[in-house]
N, C-alpha and C positions, 0 to 999 in steps of 0.2 A: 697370662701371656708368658711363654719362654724368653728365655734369656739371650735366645739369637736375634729374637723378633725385634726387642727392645733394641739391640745393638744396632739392627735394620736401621730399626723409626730414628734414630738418635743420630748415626752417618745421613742418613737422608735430611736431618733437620740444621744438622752442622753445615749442608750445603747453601743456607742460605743468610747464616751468622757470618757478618764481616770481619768480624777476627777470626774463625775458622779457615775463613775465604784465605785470608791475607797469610797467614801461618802457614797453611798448606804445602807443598810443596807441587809446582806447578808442573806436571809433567807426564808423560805415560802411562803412570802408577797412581795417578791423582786421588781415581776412584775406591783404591784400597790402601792410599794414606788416610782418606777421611774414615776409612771400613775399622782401619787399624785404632784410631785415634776415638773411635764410639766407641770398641772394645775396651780399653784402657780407661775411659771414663765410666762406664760401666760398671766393668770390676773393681776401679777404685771406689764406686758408691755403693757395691755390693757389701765388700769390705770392709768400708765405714757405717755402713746401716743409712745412710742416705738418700735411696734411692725412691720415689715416688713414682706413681704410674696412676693413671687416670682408669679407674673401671672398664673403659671401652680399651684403654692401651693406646691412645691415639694422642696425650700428653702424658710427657717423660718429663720430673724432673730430678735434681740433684742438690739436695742440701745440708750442707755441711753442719754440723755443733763441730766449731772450732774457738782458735783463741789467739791472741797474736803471740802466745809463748810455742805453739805448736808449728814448730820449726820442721820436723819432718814433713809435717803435713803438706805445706807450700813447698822444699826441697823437691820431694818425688815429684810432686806436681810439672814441678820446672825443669829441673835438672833432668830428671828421668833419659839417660843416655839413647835409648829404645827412641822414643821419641824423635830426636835430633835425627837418628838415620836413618827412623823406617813413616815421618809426618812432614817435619818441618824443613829439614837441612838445616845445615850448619846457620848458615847468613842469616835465616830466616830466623830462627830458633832465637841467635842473640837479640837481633831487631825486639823479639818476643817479650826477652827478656828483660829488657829497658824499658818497654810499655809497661809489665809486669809489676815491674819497681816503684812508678808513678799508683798504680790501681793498687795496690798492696798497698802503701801510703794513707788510701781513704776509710782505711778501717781503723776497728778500735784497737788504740794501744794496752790496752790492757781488760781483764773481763773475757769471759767468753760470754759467746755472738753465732747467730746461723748465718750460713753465707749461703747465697744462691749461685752455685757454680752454673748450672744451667738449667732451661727452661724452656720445653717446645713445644709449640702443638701441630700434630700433621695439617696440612692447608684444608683436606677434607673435614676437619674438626673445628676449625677457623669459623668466627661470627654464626654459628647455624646455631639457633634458637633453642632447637631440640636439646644437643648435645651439650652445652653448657660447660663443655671440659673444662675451660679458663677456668672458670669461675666453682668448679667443683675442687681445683687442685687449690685454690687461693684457700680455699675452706681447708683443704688438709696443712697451707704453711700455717696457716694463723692457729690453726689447735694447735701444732706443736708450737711456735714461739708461744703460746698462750698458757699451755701446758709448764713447759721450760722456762715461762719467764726474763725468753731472751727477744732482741732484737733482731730481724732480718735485716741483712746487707746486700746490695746486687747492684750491678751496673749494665748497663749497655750502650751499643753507637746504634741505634733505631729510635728514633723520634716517636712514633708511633707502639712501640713495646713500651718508654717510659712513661707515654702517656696513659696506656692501660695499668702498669702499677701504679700514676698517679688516682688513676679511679679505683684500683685495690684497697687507698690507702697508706701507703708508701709516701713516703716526704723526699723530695728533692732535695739531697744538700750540697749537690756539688756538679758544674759544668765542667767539663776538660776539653780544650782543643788538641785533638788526639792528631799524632805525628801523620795520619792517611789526611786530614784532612776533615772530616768527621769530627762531631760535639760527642763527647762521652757523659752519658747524662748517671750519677755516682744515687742510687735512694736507700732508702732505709723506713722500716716499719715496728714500729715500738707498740706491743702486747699491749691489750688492757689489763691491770691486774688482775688476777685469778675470782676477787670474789666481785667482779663488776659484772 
């Protein structure tokens, strides 16, 4: 799968994440601030070797080996000036940013940890028996934290996404009632050790 395709599946998938929703900047241009903002994420998981793809191409996701000393890492993320004028606006962007500061919060303060920056699967790819994507990419996070002997971290505002990482195996450890309104459900997924 090219690298545009990917950008495609990932603005189409950001269309239906409530914090994308809410970030976005609401306007004429809608359709290529979300266009803009799958690019950016993209290249940023190119970049970092992060990037995951489901064999068919039909789940995208993105996860990080980070650490809470890796300051630039979260900076571009947020700060990222591009961002502010060509996704969120101004208003929107700080709103972003104050949520940001709470969800940053729920990680580890020290130690590196993989994050799950993001995670989709096209709706055609969704619950069909056949295709199994979920549950083939869950197999690719867990060899690497298994691999790496790290942790996975992720959160979401979909009840129904956290309850599929609770069937991955994922541990609940934290609710947030999130400024929209919205339960922010915070999990995390600790490796078996390497010779189990």
């Amino acid at each position: 799968m090219n690298k545009q395709q990917i950008i495609d599946n990932v603005s189409t998938l950001l269309q239906e994440i409530p914090t994308s929703m809410e970030i976005v900047k609401d306007d004429h241009k809608r359709e290529k601030r979300f266009h803009y903002l799958a690019k950016h994420m993209v290249e940023k998981a190119i970049e970092k070797d992060a990037l995951i793809t489901s064999p068919d191409g039909k789940g995208i996701a993105i996860l990080f080996k980070t650490s809470s000393k890796d300051k630039n890492f979260w900076k571009d993320l947020i700060m990222d000036i591009k961002l502010a004028v060509n996704v969120t606006g101004i208003s929107k962007g700080l709103n972003a940013l104050k949520v940001q500061k709470y969800v940053k919060a729920q990680r580890p303060k020290e130690g590196e940890y993989l994050y799950c920056w993001f995670w989709g699967i096209l709706s055609d790819a969704r619950g069909s028996d056949d295709a199994k994507t979920a549950y083939d990419m869950k197999n690719q996070f867990y060899a690497i934290a298994r691999d790496l002997q790290l942790p996975i971290y992720a959160e979401t505002r979909i009840r129904r996404i956290s309850l599929a990482y609770r069937r991955y195996g994922f541990k609940l450890f934290n609710e947030w009632d999130h400024p929209s309104g919205d339960k922010m459900y915070f999990l995390k997924y600790t490796p078996p050790a390497k010779d189990e």
